[in-house]
C-alpha positions as CSV (number, residue, x, y, z in Angstrom):
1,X,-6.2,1.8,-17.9
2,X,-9.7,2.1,-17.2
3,X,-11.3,-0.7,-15.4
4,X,-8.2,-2.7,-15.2
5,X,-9.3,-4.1,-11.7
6,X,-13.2,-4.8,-12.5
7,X,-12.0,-6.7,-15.6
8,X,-9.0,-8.4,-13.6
9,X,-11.7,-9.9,-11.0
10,X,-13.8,-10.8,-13.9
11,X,-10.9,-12.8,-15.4
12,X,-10.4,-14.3,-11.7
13,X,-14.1,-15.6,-11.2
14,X,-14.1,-16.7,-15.3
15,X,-11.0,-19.1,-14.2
16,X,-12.6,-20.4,-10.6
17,X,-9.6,-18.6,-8.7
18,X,-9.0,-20.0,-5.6
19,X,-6.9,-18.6,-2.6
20,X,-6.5,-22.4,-1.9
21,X,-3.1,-23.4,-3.8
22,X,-4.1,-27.1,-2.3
23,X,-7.0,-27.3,-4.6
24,X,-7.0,-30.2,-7.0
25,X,-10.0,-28.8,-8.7
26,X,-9.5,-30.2,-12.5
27,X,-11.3,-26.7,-13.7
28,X,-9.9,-24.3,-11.0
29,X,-7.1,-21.8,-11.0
30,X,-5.0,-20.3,-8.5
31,X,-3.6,-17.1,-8.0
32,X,-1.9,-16.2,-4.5
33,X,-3.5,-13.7,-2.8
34,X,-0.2,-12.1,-2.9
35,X,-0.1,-10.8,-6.4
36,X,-2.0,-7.6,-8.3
37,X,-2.1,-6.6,-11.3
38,X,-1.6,-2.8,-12.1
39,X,-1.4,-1.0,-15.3
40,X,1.6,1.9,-14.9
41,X,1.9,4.8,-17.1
42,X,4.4,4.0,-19.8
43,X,5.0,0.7,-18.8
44,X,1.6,-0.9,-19.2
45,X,0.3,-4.1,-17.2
46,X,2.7,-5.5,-14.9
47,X,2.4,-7.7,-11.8
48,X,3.3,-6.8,-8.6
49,X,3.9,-8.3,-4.6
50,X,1.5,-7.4,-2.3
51,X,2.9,-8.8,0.5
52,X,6.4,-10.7,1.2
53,X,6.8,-13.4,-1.6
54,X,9.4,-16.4,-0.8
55,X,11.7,-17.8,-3.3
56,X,10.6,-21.2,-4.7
57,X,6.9,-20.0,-3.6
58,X,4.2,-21.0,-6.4
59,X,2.2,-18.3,-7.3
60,X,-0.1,-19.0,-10.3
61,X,-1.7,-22.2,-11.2
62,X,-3.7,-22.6,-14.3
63,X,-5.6,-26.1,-15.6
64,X,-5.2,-27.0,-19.2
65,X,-8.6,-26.0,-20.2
66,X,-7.9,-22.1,-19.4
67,X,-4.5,-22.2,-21.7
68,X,-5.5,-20.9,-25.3
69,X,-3.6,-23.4,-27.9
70,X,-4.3,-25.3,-31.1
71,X,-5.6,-28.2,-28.8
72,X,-7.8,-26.0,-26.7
73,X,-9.6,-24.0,-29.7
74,X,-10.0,-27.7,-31.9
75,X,-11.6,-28.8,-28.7
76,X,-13.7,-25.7,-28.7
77,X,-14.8,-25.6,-32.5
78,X,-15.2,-29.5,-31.8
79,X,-19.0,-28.7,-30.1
80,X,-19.9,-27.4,-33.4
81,X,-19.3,-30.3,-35.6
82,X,-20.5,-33.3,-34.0
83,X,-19.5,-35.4,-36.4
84,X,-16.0,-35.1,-35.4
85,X,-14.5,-38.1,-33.9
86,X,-11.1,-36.6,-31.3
87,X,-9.6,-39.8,-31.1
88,X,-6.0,-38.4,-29.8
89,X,-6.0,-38.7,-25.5
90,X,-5.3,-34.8,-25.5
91,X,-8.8,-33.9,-25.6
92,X,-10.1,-36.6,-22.9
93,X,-9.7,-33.6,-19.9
94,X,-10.4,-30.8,-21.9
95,X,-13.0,-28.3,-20.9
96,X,-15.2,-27.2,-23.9
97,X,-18.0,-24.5,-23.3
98,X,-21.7,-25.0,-24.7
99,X,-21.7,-24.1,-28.5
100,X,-23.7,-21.0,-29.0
101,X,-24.9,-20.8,-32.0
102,X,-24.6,-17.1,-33.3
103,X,-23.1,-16.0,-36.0
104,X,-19.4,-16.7,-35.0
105,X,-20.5,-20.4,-34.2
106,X,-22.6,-21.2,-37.3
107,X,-19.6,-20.5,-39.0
108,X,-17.5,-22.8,-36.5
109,X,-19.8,-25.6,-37.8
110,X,-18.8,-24.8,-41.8
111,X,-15.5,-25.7,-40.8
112,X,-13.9,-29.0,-41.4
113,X,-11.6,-30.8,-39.0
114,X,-9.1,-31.2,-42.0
115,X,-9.0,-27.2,-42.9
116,X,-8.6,-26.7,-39.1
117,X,-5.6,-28.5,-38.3
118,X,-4.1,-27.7,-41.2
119,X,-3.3,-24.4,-39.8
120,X,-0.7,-23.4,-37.7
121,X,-0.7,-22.8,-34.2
122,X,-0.3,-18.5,-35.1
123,X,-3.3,-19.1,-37.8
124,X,-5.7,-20.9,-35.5
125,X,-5.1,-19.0,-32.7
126,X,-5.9,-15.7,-34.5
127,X,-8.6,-17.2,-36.1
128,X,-10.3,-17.7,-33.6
129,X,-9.9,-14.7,-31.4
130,X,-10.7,-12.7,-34.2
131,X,-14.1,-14.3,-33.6
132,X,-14.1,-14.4,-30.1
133,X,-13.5,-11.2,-29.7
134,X,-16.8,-10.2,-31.6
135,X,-18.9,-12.0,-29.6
136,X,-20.8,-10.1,-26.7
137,X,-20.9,-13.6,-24.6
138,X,-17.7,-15.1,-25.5
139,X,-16.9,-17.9,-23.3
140,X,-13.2,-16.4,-23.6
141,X,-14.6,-12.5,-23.1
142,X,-12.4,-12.1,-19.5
143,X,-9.1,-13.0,-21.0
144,X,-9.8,-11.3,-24.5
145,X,-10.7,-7.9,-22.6
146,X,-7.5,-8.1,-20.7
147,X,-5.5,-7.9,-23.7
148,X,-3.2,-4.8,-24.2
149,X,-4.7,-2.2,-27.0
150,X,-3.1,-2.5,-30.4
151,X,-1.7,0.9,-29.3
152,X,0.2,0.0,-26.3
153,X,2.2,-2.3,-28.8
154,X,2.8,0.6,-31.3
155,X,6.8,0.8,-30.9
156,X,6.9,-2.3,-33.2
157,X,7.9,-1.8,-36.6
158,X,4.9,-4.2,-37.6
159,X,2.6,-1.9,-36.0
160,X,3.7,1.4,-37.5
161,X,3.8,-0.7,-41.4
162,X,-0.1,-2.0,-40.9
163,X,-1.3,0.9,-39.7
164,X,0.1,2.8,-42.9
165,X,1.5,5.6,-39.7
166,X,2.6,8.5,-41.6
167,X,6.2,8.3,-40.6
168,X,6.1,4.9,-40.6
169,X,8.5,4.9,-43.8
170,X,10.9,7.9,-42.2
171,X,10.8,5.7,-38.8
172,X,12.0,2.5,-40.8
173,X,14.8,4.0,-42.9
174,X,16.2,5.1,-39.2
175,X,16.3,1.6,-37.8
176,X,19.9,-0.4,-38.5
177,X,20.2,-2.7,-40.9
178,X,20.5,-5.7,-39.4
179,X,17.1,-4.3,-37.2
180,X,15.2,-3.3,-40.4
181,X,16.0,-6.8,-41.9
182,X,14.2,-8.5,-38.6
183,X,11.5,-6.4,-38.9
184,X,10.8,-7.3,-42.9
185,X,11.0,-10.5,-41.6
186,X,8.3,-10.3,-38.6
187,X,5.8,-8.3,-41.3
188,X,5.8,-11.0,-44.0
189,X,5.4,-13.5,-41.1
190,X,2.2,-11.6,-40.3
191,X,1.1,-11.5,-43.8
192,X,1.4,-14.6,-44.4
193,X,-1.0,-15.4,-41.8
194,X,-3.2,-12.5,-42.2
195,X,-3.7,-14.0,-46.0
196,X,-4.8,-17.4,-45.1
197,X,-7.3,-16.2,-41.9
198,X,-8.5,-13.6,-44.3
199,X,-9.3,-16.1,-46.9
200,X,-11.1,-18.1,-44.5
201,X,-13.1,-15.3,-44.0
202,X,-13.8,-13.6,-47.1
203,X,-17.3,-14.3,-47.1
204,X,-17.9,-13.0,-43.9
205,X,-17.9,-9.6,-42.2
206,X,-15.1,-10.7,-39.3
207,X,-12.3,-9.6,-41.2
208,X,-10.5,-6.4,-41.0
209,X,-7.1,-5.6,-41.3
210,X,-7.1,-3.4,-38.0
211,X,-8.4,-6.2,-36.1
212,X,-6.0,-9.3,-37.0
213,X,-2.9,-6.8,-36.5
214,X,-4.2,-6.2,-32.8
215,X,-4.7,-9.7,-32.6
216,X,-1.5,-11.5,-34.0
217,X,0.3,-8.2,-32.1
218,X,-1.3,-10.2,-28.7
219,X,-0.3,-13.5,-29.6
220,X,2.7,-12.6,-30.6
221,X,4.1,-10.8,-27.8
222,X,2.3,-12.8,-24.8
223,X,2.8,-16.7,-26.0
224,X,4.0,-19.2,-23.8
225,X,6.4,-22.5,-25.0
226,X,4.3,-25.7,-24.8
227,X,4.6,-28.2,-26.7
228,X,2.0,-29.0,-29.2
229,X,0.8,-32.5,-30.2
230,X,-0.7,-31.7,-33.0
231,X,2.1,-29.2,-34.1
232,X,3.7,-29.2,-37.4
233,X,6.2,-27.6,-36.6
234,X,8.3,-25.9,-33.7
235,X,6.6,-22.9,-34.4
236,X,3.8,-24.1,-33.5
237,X,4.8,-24.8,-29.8
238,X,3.1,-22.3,-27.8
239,X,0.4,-21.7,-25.8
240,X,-1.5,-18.2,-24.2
241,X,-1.7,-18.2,-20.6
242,X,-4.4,-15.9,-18.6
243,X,-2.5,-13.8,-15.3
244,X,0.6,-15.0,-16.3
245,X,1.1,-13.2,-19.3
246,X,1.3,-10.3,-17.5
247,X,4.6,-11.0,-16.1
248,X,6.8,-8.7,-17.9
249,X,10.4,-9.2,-19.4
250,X,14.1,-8.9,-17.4
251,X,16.8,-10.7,-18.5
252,X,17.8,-12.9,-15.9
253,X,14.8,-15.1,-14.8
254,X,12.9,-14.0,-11.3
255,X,10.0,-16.4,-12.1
256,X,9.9,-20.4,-13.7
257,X,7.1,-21.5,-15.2
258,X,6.8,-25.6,-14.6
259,X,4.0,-27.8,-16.6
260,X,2.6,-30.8,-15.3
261,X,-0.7,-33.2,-16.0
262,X,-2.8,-30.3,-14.1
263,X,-1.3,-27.6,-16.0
264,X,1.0,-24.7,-16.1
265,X,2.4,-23.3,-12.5
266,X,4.7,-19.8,-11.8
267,X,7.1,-20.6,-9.1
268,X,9.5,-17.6,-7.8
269,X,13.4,-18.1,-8.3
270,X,13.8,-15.0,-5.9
271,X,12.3,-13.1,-2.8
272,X,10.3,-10.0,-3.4
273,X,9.1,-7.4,-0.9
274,X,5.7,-5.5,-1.2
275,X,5.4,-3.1,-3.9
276,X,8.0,-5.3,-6.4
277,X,7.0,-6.1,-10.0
278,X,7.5,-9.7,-11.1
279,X,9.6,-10.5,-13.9
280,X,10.3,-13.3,-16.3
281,X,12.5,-13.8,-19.2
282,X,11.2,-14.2,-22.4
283,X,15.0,-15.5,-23.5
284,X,17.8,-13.7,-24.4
285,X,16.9,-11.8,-26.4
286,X,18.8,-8.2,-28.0
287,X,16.9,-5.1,-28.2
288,X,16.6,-5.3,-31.6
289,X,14.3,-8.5,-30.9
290,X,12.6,-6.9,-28.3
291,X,11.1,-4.3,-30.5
292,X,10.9,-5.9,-33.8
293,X,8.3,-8.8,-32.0
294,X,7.1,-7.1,-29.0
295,X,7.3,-3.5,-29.2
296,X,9.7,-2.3,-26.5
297,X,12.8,-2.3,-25.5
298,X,15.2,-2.6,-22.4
299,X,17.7,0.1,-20.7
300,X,20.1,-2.4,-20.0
301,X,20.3,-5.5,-22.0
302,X,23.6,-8.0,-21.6
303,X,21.5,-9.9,-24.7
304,X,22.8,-7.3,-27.2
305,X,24.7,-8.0,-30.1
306,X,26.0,-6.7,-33.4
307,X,24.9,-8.7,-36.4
308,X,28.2,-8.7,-39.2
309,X,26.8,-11.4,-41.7
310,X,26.1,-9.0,-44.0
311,X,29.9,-7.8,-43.5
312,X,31.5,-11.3,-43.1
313,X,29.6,-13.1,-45.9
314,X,30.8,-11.1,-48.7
315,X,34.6,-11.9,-47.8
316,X,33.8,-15.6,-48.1
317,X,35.2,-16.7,-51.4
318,X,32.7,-20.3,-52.7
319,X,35.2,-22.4,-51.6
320,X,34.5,-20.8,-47.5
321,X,30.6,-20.3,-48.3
322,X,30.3,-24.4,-49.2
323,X,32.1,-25.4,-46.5
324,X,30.6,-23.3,-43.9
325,X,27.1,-24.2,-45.5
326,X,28.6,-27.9,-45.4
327,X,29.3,-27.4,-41.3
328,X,25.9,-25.3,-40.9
329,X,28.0,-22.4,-39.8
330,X,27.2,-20.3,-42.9
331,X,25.4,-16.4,-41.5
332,X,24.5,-15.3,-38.6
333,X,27.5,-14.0,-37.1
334,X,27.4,-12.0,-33.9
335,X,29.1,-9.7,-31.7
336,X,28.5,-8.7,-28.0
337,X,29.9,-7.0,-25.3
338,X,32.2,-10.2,-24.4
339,X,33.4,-10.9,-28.0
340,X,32.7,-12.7,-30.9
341,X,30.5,-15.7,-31.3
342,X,31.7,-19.1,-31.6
343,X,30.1,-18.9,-35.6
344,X,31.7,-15.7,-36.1
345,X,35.3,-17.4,-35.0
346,X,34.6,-20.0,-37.2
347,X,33.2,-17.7,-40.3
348,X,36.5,-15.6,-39.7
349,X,39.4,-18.9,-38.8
350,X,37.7,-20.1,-42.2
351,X,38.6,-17.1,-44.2
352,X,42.3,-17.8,-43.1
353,X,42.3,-21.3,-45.2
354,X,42.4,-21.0,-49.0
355,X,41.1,-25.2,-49.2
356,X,38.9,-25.4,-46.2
357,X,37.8,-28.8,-46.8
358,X,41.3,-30.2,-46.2
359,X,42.1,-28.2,-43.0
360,X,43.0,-30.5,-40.3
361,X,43.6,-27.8,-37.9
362,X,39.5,-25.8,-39.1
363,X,38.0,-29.5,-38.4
364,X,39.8,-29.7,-35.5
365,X,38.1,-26.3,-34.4
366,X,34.9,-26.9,-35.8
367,X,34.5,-30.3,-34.0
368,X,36.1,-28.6,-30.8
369,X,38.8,-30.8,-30.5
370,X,41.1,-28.2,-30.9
371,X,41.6,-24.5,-29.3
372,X,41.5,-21.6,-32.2
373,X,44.6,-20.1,-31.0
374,X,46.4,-20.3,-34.5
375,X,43.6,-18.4,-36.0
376,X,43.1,-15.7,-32.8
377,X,45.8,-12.9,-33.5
378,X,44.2,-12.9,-37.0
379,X,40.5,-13.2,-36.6
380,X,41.3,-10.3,-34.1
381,X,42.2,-8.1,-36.7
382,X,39.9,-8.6,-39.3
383,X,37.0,-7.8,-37.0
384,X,38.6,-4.8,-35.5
385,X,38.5,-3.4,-39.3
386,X,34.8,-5.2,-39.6
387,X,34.0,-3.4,-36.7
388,X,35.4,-0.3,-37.8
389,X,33.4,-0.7,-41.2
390,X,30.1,-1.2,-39.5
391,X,30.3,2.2,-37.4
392,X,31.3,4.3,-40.3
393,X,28.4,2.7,-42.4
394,X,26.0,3.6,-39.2
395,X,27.0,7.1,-38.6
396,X,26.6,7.7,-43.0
397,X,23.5,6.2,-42.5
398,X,22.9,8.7,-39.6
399,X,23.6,11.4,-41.7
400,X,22.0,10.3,-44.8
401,X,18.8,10.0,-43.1
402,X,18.8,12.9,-41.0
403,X,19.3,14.9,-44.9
404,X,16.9,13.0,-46.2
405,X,14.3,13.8,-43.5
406,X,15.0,17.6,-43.4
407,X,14.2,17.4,-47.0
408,X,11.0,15.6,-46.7
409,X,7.9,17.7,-46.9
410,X,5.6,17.9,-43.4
411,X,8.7,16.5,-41.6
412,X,9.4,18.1,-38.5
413,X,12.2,17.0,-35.7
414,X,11.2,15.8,-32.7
């Protein structure tokens, strides 16, 4: 990446970095003198030890004011509109630069409090680095240039839709089911954001399709939880953090991120030696998950599963559907590498009882006061032929595709 390090220190001096972890500074970061950032071939921006790190050590500190969140942007957009009054005590100790008023911020102050915060956290968060990010002297310029290309996401499903890639289609029809369903999901939750920033700025010249996708890609896959006050909804808990988004996934946890009234801290759950990368996990999360929101995927990942709902649920006779819908324990049934999931026990002990309702002994199980040992050498069964079902259905897909491709004009195997 070119530049990485000039626009790194940039992003250091724009959040008053200090060496000094003992700062109380109310607007200053810290970032141990132990950490660099490096971009790697094929793996992109990562963080890595410079010198020995100590478990429990804290290594990144970052005031409220430098988090990007629906409270921080309303605060922001606030020095437009002077007229609004910010009664809630979230704002008291929030940092808010000097409105500039360009193009971006004349039409921050056509905006009303009311048509603000009725966004959601994804729409007013790419709202407004689609506008950031088209200002020269952006107060948020060091963190928006440290944000990975559009291209460096491209593995996602999303990306290769938006961008209309050529083999976008061939590339979809070869994903599983279960992985094509999650990414039909992740595009029409992008659509339905992309329409209601895009309306917002239909009159204006900040819009293009190109841009939100590189930006709702960057929230997307480099959001933090915290818990919004202003939130409608647990979607809407999340914030963006500057340095520590680039700690990268693993699925056990090597770093713990702690919050506190001066803001959000990295603490080490493990030693690392000079030269290490740092990791953090996202949550557990499958590979199918991994690359349908984030664009990659893991080697080894004890977080992945086989989805059967779509072979379960049509074995469910209305009587099993209404009660499992009655229990919330209708869909999403799993299977890993240790077994079935507790839902998919249930889904499958369910199919075993022709009046559900009655059952003392599925009750018993669904409440867990009972073991499902009367259900086991059964449920056992029915998944092994499940099981079977879905790897014959993958393998004719396999083939189906593969014809299909040959047949395709331009197409040409990798």
């Amino acid at each position: 990446m070119i530049n990485v390090e000039e626009r790194l220190q940039r992003l250091l001096l724009w959040a008053k970095s200090t060496s000094n972890q003992q700062s109380k500074a109310a607007d200053a970061a810290f970032v141990s003198l132990k950490l660099e950032v490096k971009h790697v071939v094929n793996a992109g921006r990562g963080i890595y030890a410079v010198s020995l790190i100590q478990r429990n050590e804290r290594l990144v500190r970052l005031p409220y004011s430098y988090l990007l969140n629906f409270s921080t942007i309303v605060a922001h957009i606030a020095k437009y509109n002077p007229d609004w009054v910010l009664t809630s005590p979230i704002f008291h100790n929030l940092h808010a630069s000097t409105p500039k008023f360009d193009a971006v911020g004349k039409y921050y102050a056509t905006l009303s409090y009311d048509t603000l915060t009725a966004l959601s956290s994804f729409q007013i968060v790419s709202l407004f680095l689609v506008l950031e990010s088209q200002r020269t002297d952006s107060s948020w310029k060091p963190f928006i240039d440290m944000l990975p290309e559009v291209d460096e996401l491209g593995l996602c499903p999303l990306v290769w839709t938006v961008k209309k890639d050529p083999e976008a289609h061939q590339l979809m029809a070869l994903l599983p089911r279960s992985a094509r369903k999650h990414a039909e999901s992740t595009i029409a939750r992008f659509t339905k954001d992309m329409d209601v920033v895009m309306a917002m700025l239909q009159d204006t010249e900040f819009f293009s399709v190109e841009r939100y996708l590189w930006v709702w890609m960057c929230i997307n896959s480099r959001c933090f939880y915290l818990e919004m006050p202003l939130g409608k909804s647990a979607s809407d808990n999340f914030t963006m953090a500057p340095n520590i988004d680039f700690l990268n996934h693993l699925c056990d946890d090597q770093c713990e991120i702690k919050i506190d009234s001066s803001g959000f801290h990295v603490y080490t759950s493990t030693a690392y030696k000079p030269g290490d990368q740092l990791f953090f996990s996202y949550g557990p999360h499958s590979n199918e998950f991994l690359l349908c929101e984030y664009g990659f995927v893991l080697d080894v990942n004890k977080w992945n599963y086989i989805d059967a709902s779509d072979y379960i649920t049509p074995l469910l006779r209305p009587q099993h559907t209404d009660f499992l819908k009655k229990k919330s324990y209708f869909n999403d049934y799993t299977v890993n590498k240790d077994g079935m999931s507790f839902r998919t026990e249930i889904a499958l002990a369910t199919l075993q009882e022709t009046a559900p309702d009655s059952s003392r002994r599925l009750n018993g199980l669904v409440d867990g006061h009972i073991h499902g040992a009367v259900y086991e050498k059964r449920s056992k069964t029915l998944l092994a032929l499940i099981l079977k079902k879905i790897a014959l259905d993958n393998l004719s897909h396999a083939k189906r595709t593969r014809y299909q491709l040959r047949h395709t004009p331009g197409y040409s195997a990798c």
